[in-house]
N, C-alpha and C positions, 0 to 999 in steps of 0.2 A: 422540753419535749415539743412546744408550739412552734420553735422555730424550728426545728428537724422536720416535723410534719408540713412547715411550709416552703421549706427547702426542698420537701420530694412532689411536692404539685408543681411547682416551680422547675423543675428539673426532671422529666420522669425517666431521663436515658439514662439517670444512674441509679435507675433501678437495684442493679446485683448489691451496688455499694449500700446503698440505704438499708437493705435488707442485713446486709450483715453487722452495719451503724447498731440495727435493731435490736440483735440477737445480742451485743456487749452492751448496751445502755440502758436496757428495759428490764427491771425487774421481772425474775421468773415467778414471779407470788400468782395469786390465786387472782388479785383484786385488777393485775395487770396482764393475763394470759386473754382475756377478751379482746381490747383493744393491739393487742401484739397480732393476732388472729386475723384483726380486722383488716389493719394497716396490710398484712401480708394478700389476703383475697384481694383487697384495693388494687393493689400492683399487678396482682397475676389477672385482674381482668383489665387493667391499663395496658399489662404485654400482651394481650388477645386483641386489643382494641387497634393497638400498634399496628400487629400482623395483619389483620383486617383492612386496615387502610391500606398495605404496601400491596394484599392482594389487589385491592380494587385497582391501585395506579396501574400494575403490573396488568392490568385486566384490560384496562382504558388505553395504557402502551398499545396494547395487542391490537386493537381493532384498528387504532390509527394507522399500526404499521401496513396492517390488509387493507388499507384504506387509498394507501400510498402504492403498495404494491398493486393494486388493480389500477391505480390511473398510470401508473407506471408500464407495465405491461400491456394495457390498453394501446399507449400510445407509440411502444415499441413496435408490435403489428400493425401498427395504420404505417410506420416508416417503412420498416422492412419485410413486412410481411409473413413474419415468423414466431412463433412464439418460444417457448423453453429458456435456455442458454444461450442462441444462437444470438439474441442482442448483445449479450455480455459475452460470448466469443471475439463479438467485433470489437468491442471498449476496451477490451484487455490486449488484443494483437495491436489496436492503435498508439500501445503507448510506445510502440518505433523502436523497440528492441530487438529486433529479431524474436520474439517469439516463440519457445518450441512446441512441440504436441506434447511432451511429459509435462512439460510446468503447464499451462492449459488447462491439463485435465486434471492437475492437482488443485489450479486456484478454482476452476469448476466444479468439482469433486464427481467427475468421470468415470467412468471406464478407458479403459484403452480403445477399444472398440467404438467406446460410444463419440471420442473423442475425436478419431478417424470418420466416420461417418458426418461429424460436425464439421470438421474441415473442409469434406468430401464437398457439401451441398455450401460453405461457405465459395469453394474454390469455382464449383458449378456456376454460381449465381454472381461472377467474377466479381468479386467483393474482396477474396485474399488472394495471395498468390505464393507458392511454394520456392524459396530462394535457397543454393545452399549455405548451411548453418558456416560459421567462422574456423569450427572443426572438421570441418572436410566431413562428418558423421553424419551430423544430426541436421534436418532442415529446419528451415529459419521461415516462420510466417509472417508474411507484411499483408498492407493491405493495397488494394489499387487506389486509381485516383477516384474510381467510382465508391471503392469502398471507406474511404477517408471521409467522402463525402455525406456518403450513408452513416457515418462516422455523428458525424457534426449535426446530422439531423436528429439521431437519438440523443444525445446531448440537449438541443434544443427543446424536443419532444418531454424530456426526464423533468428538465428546470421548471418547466413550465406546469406540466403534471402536478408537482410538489408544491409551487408556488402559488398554485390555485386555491390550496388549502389553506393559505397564510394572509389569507386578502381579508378574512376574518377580524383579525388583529390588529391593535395599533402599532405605532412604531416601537411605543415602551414593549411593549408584549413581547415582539419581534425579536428585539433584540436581548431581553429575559430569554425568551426561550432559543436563541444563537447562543448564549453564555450558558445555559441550562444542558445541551445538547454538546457543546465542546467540551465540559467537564466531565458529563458522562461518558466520552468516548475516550476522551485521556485517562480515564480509570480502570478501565480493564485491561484486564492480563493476554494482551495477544502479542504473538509471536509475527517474525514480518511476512509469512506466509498466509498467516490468518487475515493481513491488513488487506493483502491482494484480493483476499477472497471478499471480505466486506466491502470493499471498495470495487469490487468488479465493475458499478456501473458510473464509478463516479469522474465528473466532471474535471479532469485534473487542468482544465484552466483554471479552474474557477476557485477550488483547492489546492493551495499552493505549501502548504503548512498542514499535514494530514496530523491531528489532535491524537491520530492511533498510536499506541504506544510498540516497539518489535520486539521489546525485552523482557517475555512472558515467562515468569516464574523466575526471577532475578528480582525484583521491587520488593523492597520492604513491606508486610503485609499488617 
């Protein structure tokens, strides 16, 4: 029994396992239903304690991300002088595809309407320009050379935003939380529509190897 008991301080993710260890090795007598009892409140305020922590990270995640997102946005309206979408309009028609307004407002997550009217004030502010699509159908958005440009300042504007918050750190730390951050991202279940949309403002010079996975609900779970 000592070494079982030090087997589960030792290990507490195998919680379920131990517990049922318990239930086949532990006498059900009178003199041993106390400690069976114990051992078990033991674990079930170990798994409370557990949950408790992953709230807190999940809590401490959160404020970073709004931490990020406001210097991020911040510095999108000092470039372009826009707030909403309209940054991430421009970063996703830059990636030199022709571009259409259906895909757009799905990695956006639009309206149709709202989506035309983003165009509208992109097109106004000659930042995009309307080409036709390669099916003769559907038009193709590109960006001008003003808008390229404006391009490349929110880019500069995002890195630097983000960067500011890591100046904190040393290099070990850095690079912890670079391995920390890429494994997290390689682990979720996103499809390649989803990547578009998390990735809306991302730097694709700079990310050459997107850690996103597109084969969501296909991975072994």
């Amino acid at each position: 029994m000592p070494l079982v008991f030090a087997w589960a301080f030792a290990c507490r993710a195998a919680l379920p396992v131990f517990i049922v260890i318990l239930h086949v090795i532990v006498p059900r007598d009178r003199n041993m239903c106390g400690a069976h009892i114990f051992v078990k409140l033991f674990f079930v305020r170990s798994a409370h304690i557990v949950r408790l922590m992953e709230n807190g990270i999940a809590n401490l995640l959160g404020a970073l991300s709004l931490a990020v997102m406001d210097r991020i946005e911040q510095g999108a309206r000092e470039v372009i002088g826009r707030g909403g979408e309209t940054p991430a309009a421009l970063v996703v028609i830059g990636y030199g595809q022709g571009m259409t307004n259906d895909k757009l407002r799905r990695i956006l997550g639009l309206s149709h309407s709202g989506t035309v009217r983003l165009v509208d004030r992109l097109v106004s502010d000659r930042l995009v320009e309307r080409r036709p699509g390669q099916d003769g159908r559907e038009v193709a958005l590109h960006l001008t050379a003003k808008g390229a440009a404006t391009r490349n300042d929110l880019m500069t504007s995002r890195i630097s935003a983000v960067a500011s918050l890591l100046d904190v750190l040393s290099p070990a730390e850095t690079k912890r939380l670079e391995t920390l951050l890429h494994e997290l991202l390689a682990r979720q279940d996103t499809s390649e529509m989803d990547r578009f949309t998390i990735c809306r403002m991302c730097d694709d010079s700079v990310c050459t190897n997107c850690p996103l996975p597109t084969d969501k609900g296909k991975r072994a779970r």
